[in-house]
N, C-alpha and C positions, 0 to 999 in steps of 0.2 A: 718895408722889410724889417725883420726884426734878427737881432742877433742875439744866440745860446752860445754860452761859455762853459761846457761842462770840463770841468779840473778834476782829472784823473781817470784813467781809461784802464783799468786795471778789471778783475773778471765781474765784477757786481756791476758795472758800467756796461757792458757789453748789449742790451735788450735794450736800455737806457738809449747809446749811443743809435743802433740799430731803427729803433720807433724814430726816435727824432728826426734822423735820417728819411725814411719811408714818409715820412708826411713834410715834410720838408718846402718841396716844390709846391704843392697845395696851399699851405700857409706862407710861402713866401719868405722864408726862415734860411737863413746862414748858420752852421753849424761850425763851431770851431772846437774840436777837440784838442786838449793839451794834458800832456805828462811827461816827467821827467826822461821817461825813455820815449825817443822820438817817434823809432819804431815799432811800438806798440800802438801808440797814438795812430799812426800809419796804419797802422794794418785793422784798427776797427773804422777807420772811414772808408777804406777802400777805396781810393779814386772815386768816392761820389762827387758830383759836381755842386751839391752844397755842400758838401765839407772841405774842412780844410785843419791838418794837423798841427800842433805846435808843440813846441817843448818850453818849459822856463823852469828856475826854481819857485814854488810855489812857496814855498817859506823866505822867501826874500821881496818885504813889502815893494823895493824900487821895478825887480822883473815884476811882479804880480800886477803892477799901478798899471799900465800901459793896455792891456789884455783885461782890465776888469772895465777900464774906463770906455772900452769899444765895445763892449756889448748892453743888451738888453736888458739880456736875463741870464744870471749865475746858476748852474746846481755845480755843488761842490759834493766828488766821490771823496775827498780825501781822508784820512782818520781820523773821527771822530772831532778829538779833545782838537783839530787844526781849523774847526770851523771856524771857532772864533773871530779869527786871523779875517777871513776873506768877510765874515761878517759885516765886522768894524767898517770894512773898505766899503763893501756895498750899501752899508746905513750911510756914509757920507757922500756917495758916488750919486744915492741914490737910484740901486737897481735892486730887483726880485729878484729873490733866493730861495733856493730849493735842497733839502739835504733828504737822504734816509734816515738818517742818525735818531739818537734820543735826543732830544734839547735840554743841551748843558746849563747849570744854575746862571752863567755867564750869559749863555744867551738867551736866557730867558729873561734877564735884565733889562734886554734891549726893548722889551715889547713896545712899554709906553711911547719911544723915539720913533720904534718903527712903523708903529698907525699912527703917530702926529704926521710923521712923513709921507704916509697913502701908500705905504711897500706891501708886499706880504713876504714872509719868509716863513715858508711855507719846511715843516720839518717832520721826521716820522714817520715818510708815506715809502717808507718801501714792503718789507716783506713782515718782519717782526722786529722792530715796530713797522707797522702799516694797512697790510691788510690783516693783518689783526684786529686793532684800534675799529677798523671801517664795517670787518664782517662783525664783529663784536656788539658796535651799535647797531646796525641792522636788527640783527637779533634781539637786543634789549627795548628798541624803538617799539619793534614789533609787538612784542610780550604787555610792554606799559599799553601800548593803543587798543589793547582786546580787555586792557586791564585786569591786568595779572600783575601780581606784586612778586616779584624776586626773593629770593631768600637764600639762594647760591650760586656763584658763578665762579667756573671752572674753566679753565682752557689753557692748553698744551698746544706744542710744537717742534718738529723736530725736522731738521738737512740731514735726510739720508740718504743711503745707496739704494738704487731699486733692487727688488728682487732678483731680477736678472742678470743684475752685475755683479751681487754679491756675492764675492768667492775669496771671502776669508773669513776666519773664526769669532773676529771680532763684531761681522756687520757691518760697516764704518767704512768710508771712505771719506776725505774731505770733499767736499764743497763750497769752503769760504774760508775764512782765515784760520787757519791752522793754532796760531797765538790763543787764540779766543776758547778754541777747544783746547787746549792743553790748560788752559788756566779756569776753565767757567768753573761756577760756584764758592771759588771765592772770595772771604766773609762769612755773612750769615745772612740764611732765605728766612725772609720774613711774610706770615701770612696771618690769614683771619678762620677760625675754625670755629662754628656756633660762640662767636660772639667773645673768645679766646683767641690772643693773641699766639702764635706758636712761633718759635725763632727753632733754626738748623744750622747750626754750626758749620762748616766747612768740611771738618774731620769725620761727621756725620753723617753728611748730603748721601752719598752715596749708597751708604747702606741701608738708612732708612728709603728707600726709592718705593715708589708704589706700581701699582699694572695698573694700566688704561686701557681698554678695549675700544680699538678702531671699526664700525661694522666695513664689514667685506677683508679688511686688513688682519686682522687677528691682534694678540695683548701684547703690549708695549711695555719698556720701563718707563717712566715717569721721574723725573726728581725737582724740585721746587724750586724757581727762581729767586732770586735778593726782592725785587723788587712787585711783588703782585699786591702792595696796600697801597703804592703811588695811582694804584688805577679804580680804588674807591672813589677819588673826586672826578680823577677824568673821564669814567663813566657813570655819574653820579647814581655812584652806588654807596653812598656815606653811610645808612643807616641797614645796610647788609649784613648778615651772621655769617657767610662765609664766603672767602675768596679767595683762589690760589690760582697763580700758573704757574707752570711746568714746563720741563724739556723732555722731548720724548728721545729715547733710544730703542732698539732690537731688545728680546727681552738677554740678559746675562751679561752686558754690557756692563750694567751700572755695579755689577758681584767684582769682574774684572776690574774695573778703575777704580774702586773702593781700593784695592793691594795696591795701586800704582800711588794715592793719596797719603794713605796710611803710614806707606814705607818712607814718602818724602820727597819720593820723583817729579814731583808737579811743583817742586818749590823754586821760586825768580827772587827767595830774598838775599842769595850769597852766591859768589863765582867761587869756582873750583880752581887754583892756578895750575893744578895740573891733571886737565878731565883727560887732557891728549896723551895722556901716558896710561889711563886704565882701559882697561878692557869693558864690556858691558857688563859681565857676569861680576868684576869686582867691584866696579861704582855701586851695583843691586847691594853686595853682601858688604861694602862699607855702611850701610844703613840696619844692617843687622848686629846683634850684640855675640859677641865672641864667644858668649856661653852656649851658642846655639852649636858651634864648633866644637867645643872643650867635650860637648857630651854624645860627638857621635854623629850628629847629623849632617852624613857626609856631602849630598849636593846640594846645592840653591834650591832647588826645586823643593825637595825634600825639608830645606829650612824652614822658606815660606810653609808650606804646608802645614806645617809645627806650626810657627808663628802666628796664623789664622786659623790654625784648628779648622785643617781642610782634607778632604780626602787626598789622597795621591794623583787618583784620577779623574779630580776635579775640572770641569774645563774653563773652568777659572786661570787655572794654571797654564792649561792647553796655552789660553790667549796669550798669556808672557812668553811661553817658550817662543809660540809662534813669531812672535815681535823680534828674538833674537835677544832678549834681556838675561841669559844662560851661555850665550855665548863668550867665545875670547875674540871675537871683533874687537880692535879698534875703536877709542871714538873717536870718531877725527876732528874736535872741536876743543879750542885752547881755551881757557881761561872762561868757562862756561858754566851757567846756572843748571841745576838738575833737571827745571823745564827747559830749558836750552837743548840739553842733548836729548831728553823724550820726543821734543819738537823733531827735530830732525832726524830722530829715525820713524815719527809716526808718517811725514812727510814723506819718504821714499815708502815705508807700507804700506802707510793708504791714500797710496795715488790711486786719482781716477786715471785710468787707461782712455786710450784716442774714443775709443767708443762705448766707454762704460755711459750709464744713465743713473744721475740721483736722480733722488724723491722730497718732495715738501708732504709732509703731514700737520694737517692744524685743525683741531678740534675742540670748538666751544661747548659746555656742557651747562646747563641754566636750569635751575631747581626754581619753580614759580607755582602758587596758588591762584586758581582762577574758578570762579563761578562753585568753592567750598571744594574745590578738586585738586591737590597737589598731581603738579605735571613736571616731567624734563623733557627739556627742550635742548636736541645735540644737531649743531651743524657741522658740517667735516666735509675738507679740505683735502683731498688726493692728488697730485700733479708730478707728473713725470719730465724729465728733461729730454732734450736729444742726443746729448754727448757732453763728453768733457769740456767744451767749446760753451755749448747751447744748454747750461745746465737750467734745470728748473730753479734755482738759487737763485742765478742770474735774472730768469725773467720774471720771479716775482719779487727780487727787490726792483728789477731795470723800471719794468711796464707800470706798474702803479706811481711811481715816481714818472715817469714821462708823461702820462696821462695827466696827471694835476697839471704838470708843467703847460698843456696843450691849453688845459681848459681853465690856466691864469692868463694864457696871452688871448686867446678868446675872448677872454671877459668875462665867463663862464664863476669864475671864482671872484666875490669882490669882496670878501671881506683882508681886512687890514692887521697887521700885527705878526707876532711870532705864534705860529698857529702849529697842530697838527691834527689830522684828520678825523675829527668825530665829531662834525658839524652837517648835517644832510648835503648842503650846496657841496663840501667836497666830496663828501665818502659817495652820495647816492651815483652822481655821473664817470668814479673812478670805477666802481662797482659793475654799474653797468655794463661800463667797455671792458672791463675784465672777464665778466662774464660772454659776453658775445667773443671776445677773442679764447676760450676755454676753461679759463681759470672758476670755479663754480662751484658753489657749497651744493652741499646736498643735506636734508635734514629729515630729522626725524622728530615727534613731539609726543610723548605715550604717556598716562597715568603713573604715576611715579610708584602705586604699589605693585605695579605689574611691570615692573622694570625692570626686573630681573631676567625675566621670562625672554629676553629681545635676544639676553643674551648669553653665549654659551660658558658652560665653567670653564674658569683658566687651567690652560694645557700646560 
């Protein structure tokens, strides 16, 4: 019998907990779920008879000792920069590790320790990073085997709301950590364009955004990640002229959050000690200069507008009103950062409802010459959720992250070290079962001077 110690049952766990679960009795597996609230823990085992819930503090090496030293094998849901922590424990424990995360410089340290020891800690196999990394090589493995030489690759991604659920101006609903979206981009996105270096500022990001056309979906915003040159060596792509990825949004999204950047709303570098005593409409126009006043420009709306040199009836603007950033609401939040209180009113806006359904959109796009023929090569990535429960989020960080997990206790997986997915033995049989269970690229590969012709002009 083997025992899984998954730390933290929170909504990206939930498909995780679930698989593990379902295959359980078969593999002869003990499931022990633990998180700080008991009752959550609770309520994704559900009286299964290999489960079993726990709670401890997970940041308190002496509760954590007890509960790592009984199991088998670790994945740890917890935030990111906390892996470390159970890491350490499990390099000296001596058990298998499983994260979605990116692999921090810290624990990429541990390699050497962890293949003298015969572990794998296994990192990066959930949704992005994960089946990114996995559908990525496929494609690339592909292209080199007919021998075709690369010369650009390109790939987006975006957690959004389905169609069907979306009923507000924005587009947007969450589906994962709300933090994350009120703070992404930044820094500075750094990419590779013909062979030129390009950086995007922060301040930038937004406006500069580009359209992707999804086939069947229609055109997207786009805007550049920080990080798309770390993934020249990990898909050894070092001698490439261009490479970027992206985040995808609804198209006029990225027009709206550009005014939200701009203005200052997204800043976590200072507390306000007294945000609980403004209103939304004066915190907005505290970021505005008093001359916009002095001369007339009698509403917030009306400011901005001036201030971006926007129409009146913009729907740019639509989106702020909509939010309630014109309003004399209340904030009801003390001593709070300006992303503080945007967080918490994007939270009550864009909730997902008991039965709304997100979207995963992920589209690789590969620019290659083969046989004196330049071609692109686009695979893409559609997947829909069940509800706010059973989001597509969920099960494509949960299910790819289970699946390794399945086929390290297997045996399935042997290689050693701090690893993540872009090695055939894992990504080929994650893939696989992904695909049999729904998850499934679809692609398309056409002469790259007839490329245009696939697709229609932007609406």
């Amino acid at each position: 019998m083997k025992k899984i110690l998954i730390i933290g049952a929170g909504r990206s766990a939930t498909s995780l907990i679930q698989y593990l679960l379902k295959h359980a009795a078969a593999h002869n597996w003990e499931i022990t779920v633990a998180d700080a609230d008991i009752a959550l823990a609770e309520e994704k085992v559900k009286g299964h008879d290999k489960g079993t819930a726990v709670t401890f503090n997970a940041l308190d090496a002496e509760e954590r000792l007890p509960h790592l030293e009984a199991a088998d094998f670790v994945v740890s849901m917890l935030p990111a920069h906390l892996h470390i922590h159970v890491a350490k424990d499990c390099l000296r424990l001596g058990k298998d590790l499983a994260t979605a995360s990116y692999v921090s410089p810290e624990l990429k340290e541990l390699h050497e320790e962890v293949k003298g020891k015969g572990l794998i800690f296994l990192n990066e196999i959930g949704l992005d990073p994960g089946i990114d990394h996995m559908s990525a090589m496929q494609m690339i493995n592909s292209i080199r085997a007919k021998g075709g030489k690369i010369s650009a690759f390109y790939s987006y991604a975006g957690g959004l709301v389905a169609p069907e659920s979306d009923t507000n101006p924005w587009h947007y609903k969450f589906s994962w950590n709300p933090r994350n979206v009120v703070l992404a981009g930044q820094g500075v996105s750094q990419y590779l364009y013909e062979h030129r270096y390009r950086h995007t500022p922060y301040h930038r990001l937004f406006s500069k955004s580009d359209l992707v056309y999804i086939p069947t979906m229609g055109w997207y915003d786009a805007y550049p990640n920080r990080t798309s040159l770390k993934y020249k060596d990990s898909y050894g792509l070092d001698d490439i002229p261009t490479i970027m990825r992206g985040t995808l949004r609804y198209k006029g999204f990225c027009k709206a959050w550009d005014i939200l950047v701009r203005l200052g709303l997204t800043d976590d570098t200072y507390k306000m000690e007294y945000s609980d005593d403004l209103t939304y409409r004066q915190w907005v126009r505290s970021y505005l200069s008093p001359t916009l006043e002095r001369v007339g420009y009698g509403t917030l709306r009306t400011q901005i507008a001036t201030l971006f040199d926007l129409n009146m009836a913009d729907e740019a603007l639509d989106k702020l009103e909509w939010l309630g950033l014109f309003s004399d609401e209340k904030i009801p939040l003390d001593e709070a950062t300006s992303a503080q209180i945007l967080q918490e009113l994007l939270e009550r806006k864009w909730k997902l409802e008991p039965e709304d359904k997100d979207m995963i959109l992920m589209q690789h796009e590969v620019e290659y010459e083969l046989d004196h023929q330049k071609k692109r090569h686009l695979s893409t990535l559609i997947f829909y959720g069940e509800n706010s429960s059973n989001t597509a989020m969920s099960k494509l960080v949960g299910l790819p992250l289970a699946i390794g997990v399945k086929n390290i206790l297997l045996g399935n997986i042997t290689s050693k070290g701090v690893l993540i997915p872009i090695t055939p033995e894992i990504y080929e049989p994650v893939m696989k079962e992904l695909e049999e269970l729904g998850v499934g690229f679809t692609s398309m590969d056409v002469d790259l001077e007839s490329f245009n012709e696939y697709f229609p002009n932007e609406m």
